[in-house]
C-alpha positions in Angstrom: -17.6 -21.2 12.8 -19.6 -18.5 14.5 -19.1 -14.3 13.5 -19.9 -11.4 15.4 -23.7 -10.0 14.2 -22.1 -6.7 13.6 -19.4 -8.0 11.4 -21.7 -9.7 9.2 -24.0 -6.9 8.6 -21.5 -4.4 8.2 -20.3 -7.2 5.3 -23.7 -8.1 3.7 -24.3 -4.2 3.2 -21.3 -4.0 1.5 -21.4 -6.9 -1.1 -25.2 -6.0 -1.1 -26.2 -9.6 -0.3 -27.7 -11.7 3.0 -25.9 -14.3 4.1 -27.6 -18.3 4.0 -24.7 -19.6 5.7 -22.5 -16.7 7.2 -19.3 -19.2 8.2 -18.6 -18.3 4.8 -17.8 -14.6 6.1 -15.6 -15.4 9.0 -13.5 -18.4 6.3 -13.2 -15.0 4.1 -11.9 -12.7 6.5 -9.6 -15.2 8.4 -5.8 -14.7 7.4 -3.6 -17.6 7.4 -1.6 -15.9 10.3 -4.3 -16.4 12.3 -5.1 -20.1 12.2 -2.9 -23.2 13.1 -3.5 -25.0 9.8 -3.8 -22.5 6.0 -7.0 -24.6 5.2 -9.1 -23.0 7.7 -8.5 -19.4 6.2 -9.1 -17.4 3.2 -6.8 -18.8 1.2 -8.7 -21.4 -0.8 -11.7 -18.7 -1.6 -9.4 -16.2 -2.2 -8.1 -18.8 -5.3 -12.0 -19.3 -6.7 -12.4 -15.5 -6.2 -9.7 -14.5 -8.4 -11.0 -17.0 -11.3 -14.6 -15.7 -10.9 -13.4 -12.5 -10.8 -11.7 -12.8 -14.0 -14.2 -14.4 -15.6 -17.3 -11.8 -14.5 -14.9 -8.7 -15.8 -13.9 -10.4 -19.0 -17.6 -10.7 -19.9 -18.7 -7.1 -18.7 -15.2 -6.0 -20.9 -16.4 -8.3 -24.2 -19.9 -7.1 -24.1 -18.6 -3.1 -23.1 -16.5 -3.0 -25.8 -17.4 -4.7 -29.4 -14.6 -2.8 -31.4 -12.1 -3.6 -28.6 -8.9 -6.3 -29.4 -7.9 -8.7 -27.6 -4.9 -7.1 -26.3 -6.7 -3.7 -25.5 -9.0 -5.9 -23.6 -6.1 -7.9 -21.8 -4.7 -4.7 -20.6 -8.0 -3.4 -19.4 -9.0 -6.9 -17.5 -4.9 -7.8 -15.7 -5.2 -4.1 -14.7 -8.8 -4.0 -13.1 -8.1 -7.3 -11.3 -5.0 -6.6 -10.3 -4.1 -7.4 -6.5 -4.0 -3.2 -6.2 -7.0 -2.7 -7.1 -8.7 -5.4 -5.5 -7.3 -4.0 -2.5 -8.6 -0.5 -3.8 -12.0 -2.2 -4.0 -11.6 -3.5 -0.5 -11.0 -0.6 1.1 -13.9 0.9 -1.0 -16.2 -1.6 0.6 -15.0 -1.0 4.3 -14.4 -4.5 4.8 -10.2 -4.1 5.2 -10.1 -3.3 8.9 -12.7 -6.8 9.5 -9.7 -8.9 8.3 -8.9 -11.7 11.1 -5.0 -11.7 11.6 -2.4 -12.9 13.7 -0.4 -11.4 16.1 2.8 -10.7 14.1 0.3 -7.9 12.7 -0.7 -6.2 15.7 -0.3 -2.9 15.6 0.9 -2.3 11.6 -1.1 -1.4 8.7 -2.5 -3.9 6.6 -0.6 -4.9 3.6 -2.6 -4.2 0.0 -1.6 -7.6 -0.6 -4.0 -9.1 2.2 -6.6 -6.4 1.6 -6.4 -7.4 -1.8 -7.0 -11.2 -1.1 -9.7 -10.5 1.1 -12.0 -8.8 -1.7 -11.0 -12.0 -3.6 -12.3 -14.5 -1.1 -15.7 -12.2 -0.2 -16.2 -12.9 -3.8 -16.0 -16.9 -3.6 -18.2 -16.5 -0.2 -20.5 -14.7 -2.5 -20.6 -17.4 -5.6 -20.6 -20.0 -2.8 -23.9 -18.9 -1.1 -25.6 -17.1 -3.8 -24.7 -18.0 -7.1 -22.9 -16.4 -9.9 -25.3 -13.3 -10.3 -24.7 -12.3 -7.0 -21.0 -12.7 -7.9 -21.7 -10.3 -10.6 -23.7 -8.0 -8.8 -21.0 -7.6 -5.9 -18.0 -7.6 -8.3 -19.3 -4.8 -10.6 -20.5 -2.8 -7.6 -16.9 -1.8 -7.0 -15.0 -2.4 -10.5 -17.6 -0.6 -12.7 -16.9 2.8 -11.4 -13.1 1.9 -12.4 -14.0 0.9 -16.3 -14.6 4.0 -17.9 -11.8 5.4 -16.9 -9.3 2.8 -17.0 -10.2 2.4 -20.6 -9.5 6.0 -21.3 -6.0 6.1 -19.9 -5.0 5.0 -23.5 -6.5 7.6 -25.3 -5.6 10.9 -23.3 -4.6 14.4 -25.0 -0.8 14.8 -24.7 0.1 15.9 -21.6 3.8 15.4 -22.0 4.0 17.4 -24.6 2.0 20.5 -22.4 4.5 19.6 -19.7 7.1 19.8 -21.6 7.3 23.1 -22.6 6.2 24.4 -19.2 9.4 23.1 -17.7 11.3 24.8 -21.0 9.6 28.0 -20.0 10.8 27.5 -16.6 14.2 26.9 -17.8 14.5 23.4 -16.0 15.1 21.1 -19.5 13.4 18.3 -20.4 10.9 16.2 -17.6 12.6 13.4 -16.5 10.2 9.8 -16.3 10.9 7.5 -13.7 9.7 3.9 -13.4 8.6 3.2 -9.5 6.8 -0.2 -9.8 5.2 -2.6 -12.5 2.6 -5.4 -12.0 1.3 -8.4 -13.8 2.5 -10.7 -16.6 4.8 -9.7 -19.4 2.5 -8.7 -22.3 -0.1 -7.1 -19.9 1.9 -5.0 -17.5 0.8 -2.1 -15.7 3.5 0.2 -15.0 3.6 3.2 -11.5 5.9 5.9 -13.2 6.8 9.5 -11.5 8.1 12.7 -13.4 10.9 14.7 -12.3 11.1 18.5 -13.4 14.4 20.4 -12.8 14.9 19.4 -8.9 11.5 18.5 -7.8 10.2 15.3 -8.2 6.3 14.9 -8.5 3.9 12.6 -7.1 3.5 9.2 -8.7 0.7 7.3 -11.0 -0.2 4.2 -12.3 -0.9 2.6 -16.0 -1.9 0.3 -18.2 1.3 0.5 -20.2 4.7 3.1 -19.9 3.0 5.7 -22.3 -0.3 6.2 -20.2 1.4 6.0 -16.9 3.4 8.7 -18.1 1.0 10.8 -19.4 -1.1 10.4 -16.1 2.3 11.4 -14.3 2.6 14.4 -16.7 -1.3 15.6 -16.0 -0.6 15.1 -12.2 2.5 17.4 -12.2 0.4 20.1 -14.5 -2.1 20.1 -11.9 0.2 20.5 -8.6 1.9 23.5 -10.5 -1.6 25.0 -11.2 -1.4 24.5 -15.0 -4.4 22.0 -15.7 -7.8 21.4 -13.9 -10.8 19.4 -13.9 -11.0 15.5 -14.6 -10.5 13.2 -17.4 -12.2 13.4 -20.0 -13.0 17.1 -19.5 -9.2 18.6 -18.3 -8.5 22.0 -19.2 -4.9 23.1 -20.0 -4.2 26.7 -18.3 -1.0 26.8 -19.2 -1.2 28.5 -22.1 -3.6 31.2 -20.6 -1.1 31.6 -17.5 1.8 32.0 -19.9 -0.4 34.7 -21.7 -1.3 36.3 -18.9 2.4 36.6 -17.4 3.7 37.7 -21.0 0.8 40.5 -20.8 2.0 41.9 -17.1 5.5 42.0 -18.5 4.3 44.2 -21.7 2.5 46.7 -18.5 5.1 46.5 -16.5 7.4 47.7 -19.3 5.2 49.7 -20.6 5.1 51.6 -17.3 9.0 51.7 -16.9 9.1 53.3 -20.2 6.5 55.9 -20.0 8.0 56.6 -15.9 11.3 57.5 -17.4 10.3 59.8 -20.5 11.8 63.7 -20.1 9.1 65.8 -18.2 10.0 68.7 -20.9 8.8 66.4 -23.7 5.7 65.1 -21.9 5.2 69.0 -21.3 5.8 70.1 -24.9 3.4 66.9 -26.1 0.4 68.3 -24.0 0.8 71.4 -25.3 1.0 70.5 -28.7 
């Protein structure tokens, strides 16, 4: 099985390893749409992907984080190697639009679901040719940037709470909290939520669990109404400092009024005085 020299350096910098036997690229990339029989494509890789996957980001979580439980680390690990972000990954490493598929595809986008599986079975080509460590190397390359921050989306200020009373300021009751999508198993599930204030309806985020998706939702809808800025862990709330401000250019404003209409005799009399 034969692949195009362009293709497999464009893959080898990505996963940021040279190639002994490079068939294992083409098997990788080939989608079972493409070929007459599924044991020529990816599919068998993309299997041994997913389990070394798993098993390189359950160590790196285990020696990461010594206090952590088992269950915070469960939530952490389904939601890194979930088929969304391993399509994330892939599209990261530039390796989406390489994908071998069939003609039913021509001319649509790519679904996450393939991207996804694609990042899986680069992985297996990876452990096949070069061992776990390269596994490692590759894997981490892509996920590590994602740990930090996935770990903190259970552990944010509350942002509900800030958004909260902006929409009571604003008259328009209570945020309403929307669930859009939810992925993995039962006791791990990460959850895509949206937040609805008054009559608009604001972008939407995923979670580890209901509580962070919301709050992510919340922070996201503070930020496209100008109220919060910067990124996790360093967002500042300007809310309160907007409110401040408007409740100060109301006191001028009034202030103004007042003074505009006093009796010109008195302001007069007052000079004199």
């Amino acid at each position: 099985m034969t692949i195009d020299d362009s293709v497999r350096q464009q893959v080898e910098s990505a996963v940021g390893h040279v190639f002994a036997n490079p068939s294992l690229i083409k098997c990788a990339l080939t989608h079972a749409s493409f070929v007459s029989q599924r044991i020529e494509s990816n599919e068998r890789l993309e299997l041994l992907g997913d389990s070394v996957l798993g098993l390189v980001v359950c160590d790196h979580l285990y020696a990461r984080y010594p206090d952590a439980d088992e269950g915070e680390l469960t939530k952490i690990k389904s939601y890194l190697v979930s088929r969304l972000k391993c399509a994330e990954y892939a599209n990261e490493a530039g390796v989406v639009s390489l994908v071998v598929l069939g003609k039913g595809f021509a001319g649509s986008a790519i679904p996450s679901s393939i991207a996804g599986s694609v990042f899986e079975a680069l992985i297996a080509a990876v452990y096949l040719d070069g061992g776990m460590e390269c596994a490692r190397r590759f894997i981490l390359r892509f996920v590590e940037p994602h740990v930090d921050l996935t770990e903190r989306m259970g552990h944010q200020m509350n942002f509900k709470s800030v958004l909260q009373q902006v929409a009571q300021s604003m008259e328009e009751g209570t945020p309403n909290y929307l669930v859009i999508d939810q992925k993995g198993p039962d006791h791990a599930k990460a959850f895509e939520i949206c937040v609805e204030v008054g009559r608009r309806r604001f972008a939407s985020c995923w979670g580890l669990n209901k509580k962070s998706a919301e709050q992510a939702a919340a922070l996201l809808a503070l930020r496209e109404l100008g109220y919060a800025d910067g990124e996790e862990p360093n967002v500042r709330i300007t809310w309160g400092i907007a409110l401040a401000n408007q409740l100060k250019a109301s006191a001028a404003i009034a202030a103004q009024t007042t003074a505009g209409s006093d009796d010109p005799s008195t302001s007069v009399s007052a000079k004199v005085e």
